[in-house]
N, C-alpha and C positions, 0 to 999 in steps of 0.2 A: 371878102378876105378868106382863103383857103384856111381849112381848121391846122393847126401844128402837127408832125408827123410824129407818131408814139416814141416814146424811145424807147430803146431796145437796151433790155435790161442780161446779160449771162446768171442765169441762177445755180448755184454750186448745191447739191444734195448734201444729204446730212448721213452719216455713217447708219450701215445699214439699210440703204434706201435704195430701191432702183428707181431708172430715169423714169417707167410712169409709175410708180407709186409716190415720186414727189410734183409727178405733174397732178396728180389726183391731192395729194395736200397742200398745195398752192391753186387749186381750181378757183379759192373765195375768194384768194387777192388779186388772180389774173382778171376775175369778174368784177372786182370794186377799179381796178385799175384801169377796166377796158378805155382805149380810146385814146388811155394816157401814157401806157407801157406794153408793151411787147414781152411776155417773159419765156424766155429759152432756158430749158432746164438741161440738164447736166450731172452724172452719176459719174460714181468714183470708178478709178479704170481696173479695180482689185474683185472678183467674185468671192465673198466669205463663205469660205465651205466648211469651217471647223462650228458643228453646234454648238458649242462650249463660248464660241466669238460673240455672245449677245454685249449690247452696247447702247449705248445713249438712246439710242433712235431703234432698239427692238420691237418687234414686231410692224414695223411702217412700211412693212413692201409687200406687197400681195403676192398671197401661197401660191403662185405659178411661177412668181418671177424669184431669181435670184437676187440676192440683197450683196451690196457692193460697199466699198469702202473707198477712201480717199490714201489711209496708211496702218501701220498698224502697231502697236505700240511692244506687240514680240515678234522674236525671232522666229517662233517654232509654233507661234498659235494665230488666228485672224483672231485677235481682240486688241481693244480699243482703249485707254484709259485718259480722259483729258484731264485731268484731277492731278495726276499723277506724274513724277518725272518717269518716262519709259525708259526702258533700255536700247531701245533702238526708234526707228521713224520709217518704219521696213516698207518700202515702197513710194517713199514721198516724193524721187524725182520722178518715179511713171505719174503720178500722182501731176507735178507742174505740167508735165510735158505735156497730157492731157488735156489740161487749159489754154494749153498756149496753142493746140492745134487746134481748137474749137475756135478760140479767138482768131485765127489764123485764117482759119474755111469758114466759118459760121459770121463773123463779122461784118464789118464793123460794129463795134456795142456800145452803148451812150456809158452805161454801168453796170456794176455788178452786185448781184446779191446771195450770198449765203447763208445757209442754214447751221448750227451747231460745227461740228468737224468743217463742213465747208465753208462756214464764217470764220473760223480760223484760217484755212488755206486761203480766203480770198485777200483776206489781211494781210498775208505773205506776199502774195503776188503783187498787190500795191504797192506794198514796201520793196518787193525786188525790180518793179517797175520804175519806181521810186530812185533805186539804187543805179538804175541804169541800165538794167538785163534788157536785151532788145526783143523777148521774147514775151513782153509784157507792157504794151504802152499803157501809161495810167491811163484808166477812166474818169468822166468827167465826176461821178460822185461812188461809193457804195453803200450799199443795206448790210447791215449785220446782224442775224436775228438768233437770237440766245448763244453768241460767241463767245470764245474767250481768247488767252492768247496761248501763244504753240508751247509747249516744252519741249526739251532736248533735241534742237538744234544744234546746240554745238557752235559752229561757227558765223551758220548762216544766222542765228539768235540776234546776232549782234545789229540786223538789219531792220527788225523788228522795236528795236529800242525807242524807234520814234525821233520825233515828233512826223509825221504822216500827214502832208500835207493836202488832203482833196477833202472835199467836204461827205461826210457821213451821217447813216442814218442808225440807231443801236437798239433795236428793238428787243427785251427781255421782261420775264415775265417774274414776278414778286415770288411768287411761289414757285418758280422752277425748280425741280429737286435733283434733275440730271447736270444744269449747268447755273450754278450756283451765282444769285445775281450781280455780287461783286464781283465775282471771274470776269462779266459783262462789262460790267463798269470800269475794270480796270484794264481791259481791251480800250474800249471807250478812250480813256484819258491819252493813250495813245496817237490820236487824231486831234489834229487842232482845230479848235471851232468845232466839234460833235456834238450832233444833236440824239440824246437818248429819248425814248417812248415805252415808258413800260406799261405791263396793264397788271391782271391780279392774277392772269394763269398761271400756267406752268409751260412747259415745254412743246412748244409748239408756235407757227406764223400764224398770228393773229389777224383777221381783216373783218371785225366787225366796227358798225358806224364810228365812232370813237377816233381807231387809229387809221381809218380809210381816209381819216379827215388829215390826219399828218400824215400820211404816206402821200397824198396827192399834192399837198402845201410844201413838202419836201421835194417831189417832181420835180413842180413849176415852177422851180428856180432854172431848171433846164431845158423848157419849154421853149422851142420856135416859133 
């Protein structure tokens, strides 16, 4: 009997991050997950050039590469606040459009998984997959790893209210000091039947023995 074909997961980066400094912080789970998932990773389509823009995920992209974002919470600065209501969402549709051409040329993806900023945006995209946008066919499951949910949307907000029907993965860590673990949890509740994993870090995709054990028992629900 031929082994199952991996699935192929879209991984959203986390603000701040370029696409290989989160292929280098995803390196332990791409290796806990060999054989089981395929991870394509994925960087916001905004280069943060204002120094003053440091944010959740500072320092996470190595000093050659430019560190990117998903959107940015001012008008007149690249910074970031997920805590906070912003005054704007300054670049959120390059932001989808982004996703939806990755999913487009890169595809087909069993699911998806995001980090912090791009755990929120994947959330979105569900829900506007959800809603019917054709630029977004639901995935079979997502990862959501130290997420929360969007603020100031405005109208698209209203898509976000749930209930989000695909099965999820919520993984946050007890001590995260950047995304606060209720912020997690109350993304979480958004999704019906959610399955949360937390461990005792902080801020960061964890893939030691522990949650390699639910990250792959979460899989192989989708396994051929």
């Amino acid at each position: 009997m031929a082994a199952p074909q991996p699935l192929r997961v879209l991984c959203l980066a986390g603000f701040r991050q370029s696409e290989r400094g989160f292929r280098e912080k995803t390196g332990a789970l791409r290796k806990a997950l060999r054989g089981r998932a395929e991870l394509v990773c994925l960087s916001g389509p905004h280069p943060i050039v204002d120094p003053a823009g440091a944010g959740p995920e500072s320092g996470s992209c190595p000093p050659e590469e430019q560190p990117r974002g998903w959107w940015f919470s001012e008008q007149g600065a690249d910074v970031f606040s997920a805590l906070e209501e912003p005054a704007v969402c300054r670049g959120l549709e390059e932001a989808l459009g982004t996703v939806a051409q990755a999913l487009n040329e890169l595809g087909p993806f069993d699911g998806l998984l995001g980090f912090s900023q791009g755990a929120a945006l994947a959330a979105l995209v569900c829900a506007l997959g959800q809603a019917g946008d054709p630029r977004f066919p639901l995935p079979r499951f997502i990862i959501l790893v130290s997420g929360f949910c969007l603020r100031g949307l405005g109208l698209q907000e209203s898509v976000l209210q749930g209930p989000l029907s695909l099965p999820s993965l919520h993984v946050f860590g007890d001590t995260d000091r950047v995304i606060p673990s209720q912020e997690s949890m109350q993304l979480a509740s958004r999704f019906t039947g959610s399955t949360t994993l937390t461990h005792s870090g902080g801020h960061f995709i964890p893939a030691a023995a522990p949650q390699r054990q639910a990250y792959l028992k979460f899989l192989d629900q989708f396994a051929e």
